[in-house]
C-alpha positions as CSV (number, residue, x, y, z in Angstrom):
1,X,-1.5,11.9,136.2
2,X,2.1,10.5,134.7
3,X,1.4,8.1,132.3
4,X,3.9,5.7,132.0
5,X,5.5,5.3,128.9
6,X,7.2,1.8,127.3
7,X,10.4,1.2,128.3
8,X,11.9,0.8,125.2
9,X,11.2,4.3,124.0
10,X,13.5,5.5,126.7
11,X,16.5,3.4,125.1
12,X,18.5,3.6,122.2
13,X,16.4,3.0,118.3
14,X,15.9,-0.5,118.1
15,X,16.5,-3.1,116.0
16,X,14.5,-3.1,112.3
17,X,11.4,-4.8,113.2
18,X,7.8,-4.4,112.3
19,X,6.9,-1.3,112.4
20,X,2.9,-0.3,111.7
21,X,1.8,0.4,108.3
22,X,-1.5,1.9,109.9
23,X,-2.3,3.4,112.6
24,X,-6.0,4.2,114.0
25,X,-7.5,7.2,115.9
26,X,-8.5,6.4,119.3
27,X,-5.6,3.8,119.2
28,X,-2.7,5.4,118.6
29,X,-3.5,8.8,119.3
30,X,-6.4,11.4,119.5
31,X,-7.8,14.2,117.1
32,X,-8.5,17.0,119.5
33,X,-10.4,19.2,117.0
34,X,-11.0,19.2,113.2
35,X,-9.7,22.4,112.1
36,X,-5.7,22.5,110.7
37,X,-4.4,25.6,112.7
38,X,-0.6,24.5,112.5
39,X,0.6,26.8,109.8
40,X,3.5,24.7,109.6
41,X,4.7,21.0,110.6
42,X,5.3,20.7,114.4
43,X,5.5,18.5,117.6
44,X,5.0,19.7,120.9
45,X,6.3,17.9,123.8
46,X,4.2,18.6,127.6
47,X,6.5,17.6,130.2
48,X,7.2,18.1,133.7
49,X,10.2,18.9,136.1
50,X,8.7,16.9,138.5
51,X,7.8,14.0,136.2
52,X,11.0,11.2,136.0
53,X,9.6,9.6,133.0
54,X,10.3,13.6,131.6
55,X,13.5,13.2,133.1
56,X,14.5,9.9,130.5
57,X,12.3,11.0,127.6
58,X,15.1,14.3,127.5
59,X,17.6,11.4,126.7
60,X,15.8,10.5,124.0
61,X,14.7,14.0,122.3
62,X,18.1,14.9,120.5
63,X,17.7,11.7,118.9
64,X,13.9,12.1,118.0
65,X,14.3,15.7,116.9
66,X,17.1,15.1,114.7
67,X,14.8,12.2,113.0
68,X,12.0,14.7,112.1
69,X,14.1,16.7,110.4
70,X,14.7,20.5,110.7
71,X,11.4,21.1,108.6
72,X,9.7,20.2,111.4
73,X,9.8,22.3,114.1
74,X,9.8,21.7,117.5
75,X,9.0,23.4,121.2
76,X,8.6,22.3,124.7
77,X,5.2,23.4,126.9
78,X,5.7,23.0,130.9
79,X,2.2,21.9,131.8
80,X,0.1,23.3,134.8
81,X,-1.4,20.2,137.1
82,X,-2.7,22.8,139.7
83,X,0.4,22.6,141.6
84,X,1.5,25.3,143.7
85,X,4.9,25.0,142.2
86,X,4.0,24.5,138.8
87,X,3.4,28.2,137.4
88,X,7.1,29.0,138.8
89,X,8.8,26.0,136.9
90,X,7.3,27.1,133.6
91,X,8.8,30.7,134.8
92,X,11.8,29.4,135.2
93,X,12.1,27.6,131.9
94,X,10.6,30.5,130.2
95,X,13.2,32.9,131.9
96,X,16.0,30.2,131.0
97,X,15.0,30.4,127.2
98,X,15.0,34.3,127.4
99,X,18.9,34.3,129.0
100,X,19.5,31.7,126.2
101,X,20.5,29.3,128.4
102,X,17.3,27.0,128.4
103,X,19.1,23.9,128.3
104,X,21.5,24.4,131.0
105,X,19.2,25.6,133.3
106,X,16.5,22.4,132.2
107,X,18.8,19.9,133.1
108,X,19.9,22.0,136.6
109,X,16.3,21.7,137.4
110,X,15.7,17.9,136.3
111,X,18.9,16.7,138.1
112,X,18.1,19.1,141.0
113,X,14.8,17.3,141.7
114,X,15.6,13.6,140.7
115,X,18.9,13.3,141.3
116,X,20.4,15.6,144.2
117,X,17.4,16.5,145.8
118,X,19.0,20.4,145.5
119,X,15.9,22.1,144.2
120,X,12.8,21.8,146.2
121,X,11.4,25.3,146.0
122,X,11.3,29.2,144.6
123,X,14.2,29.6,146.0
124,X,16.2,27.5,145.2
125,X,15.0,27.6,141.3
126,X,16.4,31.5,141.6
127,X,19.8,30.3,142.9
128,X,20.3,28.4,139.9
129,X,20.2,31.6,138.0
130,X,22.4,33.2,140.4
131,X,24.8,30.6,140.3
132,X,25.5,31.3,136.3
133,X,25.8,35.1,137.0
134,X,22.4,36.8,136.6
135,X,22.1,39.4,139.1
136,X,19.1,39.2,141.9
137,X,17.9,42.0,139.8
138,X,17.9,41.3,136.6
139,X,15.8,37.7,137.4
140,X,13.6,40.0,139.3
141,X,12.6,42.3,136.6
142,X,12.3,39.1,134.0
143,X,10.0,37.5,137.0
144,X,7.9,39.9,136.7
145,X,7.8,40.5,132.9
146,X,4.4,40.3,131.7
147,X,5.1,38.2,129.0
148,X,6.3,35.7,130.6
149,X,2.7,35.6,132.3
150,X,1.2,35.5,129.1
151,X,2.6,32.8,127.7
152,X,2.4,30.8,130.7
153,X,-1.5,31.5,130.7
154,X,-1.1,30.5,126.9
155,X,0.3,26.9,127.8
156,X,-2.2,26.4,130.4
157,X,-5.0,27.3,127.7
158,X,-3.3,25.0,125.5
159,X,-2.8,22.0,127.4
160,X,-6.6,22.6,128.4
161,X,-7.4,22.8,125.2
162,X,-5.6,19.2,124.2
163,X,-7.2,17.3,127.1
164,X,-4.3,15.8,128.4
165,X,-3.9,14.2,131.7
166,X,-0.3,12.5,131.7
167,X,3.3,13.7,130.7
168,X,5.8,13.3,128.8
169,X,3.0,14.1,126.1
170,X,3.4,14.5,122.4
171,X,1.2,16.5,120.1
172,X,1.6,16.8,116.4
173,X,0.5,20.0,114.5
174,X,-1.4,21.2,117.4
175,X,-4.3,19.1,116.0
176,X,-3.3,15.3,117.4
177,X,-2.3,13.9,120.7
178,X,-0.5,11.1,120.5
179,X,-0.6,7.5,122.6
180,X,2.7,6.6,123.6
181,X,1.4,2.8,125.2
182,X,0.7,1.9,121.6
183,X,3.5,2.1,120.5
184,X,6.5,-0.5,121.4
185,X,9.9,1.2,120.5
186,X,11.5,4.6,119.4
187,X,11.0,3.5,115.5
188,X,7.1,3.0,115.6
189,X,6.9,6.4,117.6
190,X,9.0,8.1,114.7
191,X,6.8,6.8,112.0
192,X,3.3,7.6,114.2
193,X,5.1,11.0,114.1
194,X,5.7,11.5,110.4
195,X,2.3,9.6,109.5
196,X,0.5,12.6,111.6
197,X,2.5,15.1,110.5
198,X,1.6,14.3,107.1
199,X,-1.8,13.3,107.5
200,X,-3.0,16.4,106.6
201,X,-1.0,17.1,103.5
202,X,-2.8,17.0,100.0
């Protein structure tokens, strides 16, 4: 289900080296449908809490983002495995961004469950909201806030839709999933990136 990734794309850019001039479908990544329905340039990253190669690709992703350029936009999709605790880590996330404080509550969780061993359940997701002030009642009304359901239906659609099996998963303009194992550093995945993300253009 984790597919892991090379270890050199969890380390800094490295060194200028040879970097593909051309890159193949079914090699380096996968065309999920033929129609263009991005209406503008994207990437999508499908992680996991639970997933430690997640856990090292968010050292990476300032660093990634800030190399796409703010033209490109990005987001982040909590995927759905069937786990019992999966629907309430997307909630939580979804809650965090909400409160605007999505990435202090992401890296709570991630160090929670790979590092102190702190979160292990419902419970102990909420008390990281109660830790930073929001009242009991407050996280219960946004628990229960019908959008927040939608939209976690909406990623499990999506992620449906894309095929994908593993995590940390990258997919460009909602149109191409991309194969991290063929590429062998941070620089190569940048420019598999920007070749997809302007495949498309006329």
């Amino acid at each position: 289900m984790v597919k892991s990734l090379v270890i050199a794309l969890f380390c800094t850019v490295a060194a200028a080296g040879a970097v593909a001039s051309e890159f193949i479908e079914g090699q380096h990544y996968h065309q999920y449908h033929d129609e263009m329905v991005a209406v503008a340039p994207s990437v999508t990253e499908f992680f996991s809490f639970t997933c430690g190669h997640c856990y090292r690709f968010e050292q990476v992703l300032p660093e990634l983002r800030q190399g796409l350029g703010e033209q490109v936009g990005f987001r982040q999709v909590h995927v759905d495995f069937g786990r019992a605790f999966d629907p309430e880590l997307s909630r939580t996330l979804l809650i965090a961004d909400v409160l605007s404080i999505k990435e202090e509550i992401k890296q709570a969780v991630f160090e929670g469950i790979h590092e102190t061993g702190s979160v292990s359940g419902i419970d102990d997701l909420h008390q990281l909201f109660l830790d930073r002030g929001i009242s009991a009642g407050e996280l219960a009304q946004l628990t229960q806030e019908h959008k927040v359901d939608e939209t976690i239906s909406q990623w499990k659609a999506y992620q449906e839709q894309t095929g994908l099996n593993w995590v940390p998963a990258l997919v460009v303009n909602d149109k191409y999933l991309v194969d991290h194992t063929s590429v062998t550093d941070q620089q190569e995945l940048m420019s598999l990136l920007n070749y997809l993300l302007n495949k498309d253009v006329l």
